[in-house]
C-alpha positions in Angstrom: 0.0 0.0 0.0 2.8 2.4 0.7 4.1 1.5 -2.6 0.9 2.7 -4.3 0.9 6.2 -2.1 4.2 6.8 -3.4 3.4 6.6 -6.8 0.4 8.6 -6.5 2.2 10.9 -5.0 4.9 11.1 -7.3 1.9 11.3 -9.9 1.0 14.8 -8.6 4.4 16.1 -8.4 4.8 14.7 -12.1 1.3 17.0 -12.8 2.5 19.9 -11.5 5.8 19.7 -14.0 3.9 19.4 -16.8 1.7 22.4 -15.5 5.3 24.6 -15.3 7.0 23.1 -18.4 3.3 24.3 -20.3 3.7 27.3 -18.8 7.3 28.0 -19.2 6.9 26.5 -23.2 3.8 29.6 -23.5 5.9 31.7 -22.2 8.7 30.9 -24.8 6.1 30.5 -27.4 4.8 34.0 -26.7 7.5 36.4 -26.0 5.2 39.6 -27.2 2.5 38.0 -24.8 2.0 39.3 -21.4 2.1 36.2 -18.5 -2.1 36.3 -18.4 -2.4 36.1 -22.1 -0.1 33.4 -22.3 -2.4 31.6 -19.6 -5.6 32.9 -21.9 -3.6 31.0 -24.7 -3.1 27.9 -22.7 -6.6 27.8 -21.3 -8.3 28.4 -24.7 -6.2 24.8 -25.7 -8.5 23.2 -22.6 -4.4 23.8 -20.8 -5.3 25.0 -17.4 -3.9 24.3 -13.6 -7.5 22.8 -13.0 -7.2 20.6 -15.9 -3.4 20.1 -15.4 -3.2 19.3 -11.9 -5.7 20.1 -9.7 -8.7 17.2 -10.9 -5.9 14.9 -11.3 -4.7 15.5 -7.5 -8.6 15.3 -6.3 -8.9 12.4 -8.0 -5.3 10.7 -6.8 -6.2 11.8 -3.2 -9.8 9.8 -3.9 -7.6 6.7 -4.2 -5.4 7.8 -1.5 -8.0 8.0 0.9 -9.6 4.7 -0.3 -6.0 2.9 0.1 -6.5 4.3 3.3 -9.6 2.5 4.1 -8.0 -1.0 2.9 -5.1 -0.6 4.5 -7.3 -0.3 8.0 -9.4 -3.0 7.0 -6.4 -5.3 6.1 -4.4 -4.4 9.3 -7.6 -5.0 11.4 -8.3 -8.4 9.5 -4.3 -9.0 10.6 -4.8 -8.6 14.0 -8.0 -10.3 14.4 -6.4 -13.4 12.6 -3.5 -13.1 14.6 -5.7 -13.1 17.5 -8.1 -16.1 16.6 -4.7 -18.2 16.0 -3.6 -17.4 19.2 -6.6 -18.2 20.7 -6.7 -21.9 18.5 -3.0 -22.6 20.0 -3.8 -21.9 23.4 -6.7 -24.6 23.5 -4.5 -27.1 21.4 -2.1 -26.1 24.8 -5.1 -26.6 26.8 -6.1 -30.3 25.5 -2.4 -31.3 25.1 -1.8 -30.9 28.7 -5.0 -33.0 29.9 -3.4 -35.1 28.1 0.2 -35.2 29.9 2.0 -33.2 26.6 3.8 -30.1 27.0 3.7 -27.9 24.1 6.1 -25.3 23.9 
């Protein structure tokens, strides 16, 4: 899970890049443009820090946050496993020693 979150994460760093190398490439493209019309230029292409980045980061942190949820649900599931063994070994314990066996 970890794994994934650093990928995703890595994913929204990568989205912001392309949002500053499309900027900086307007910027080259238009040298007689001022900085917003540049941005105009970009944004009439559908180019825009919304479009760029920011849906992509809601949506990665969606995934995040549902990684999240599994990753409680798996680590709960491990200690409730854990748990139920523990409890099985103990009564195999339990019943080996009525029985004159010691189990370590």
């Amino acid at each position: 899970m970890t794994a994934i979150n650093q990928i995703y994460n890595e994913g929204k760093e990568k989205q912001e890049r392309i949002w500053q190398a499309a900027k900086s490439a307007a910027y080259s493209v238009g040298k007689d443009l001022t900085p917003g019309e540049c941005i105009e230029a970009l944004s009439a292409g559908g180019a825009t820090r919304e479009t760029l980045v920011t849906n992509y980061v809601e949506l990665l942190n969606d995934k995040q946050s549902q990684i999240s949820g599994i990753q409680a649900n798996f680590d709960s599931f491990g200690s409730t496993f854990s748990a139920r063994i523990e409890g099985k070994l103990s009564q195999d314990r339990e019943l080996a020693g009525q029985f004159g066996i010691t189990v370590k």
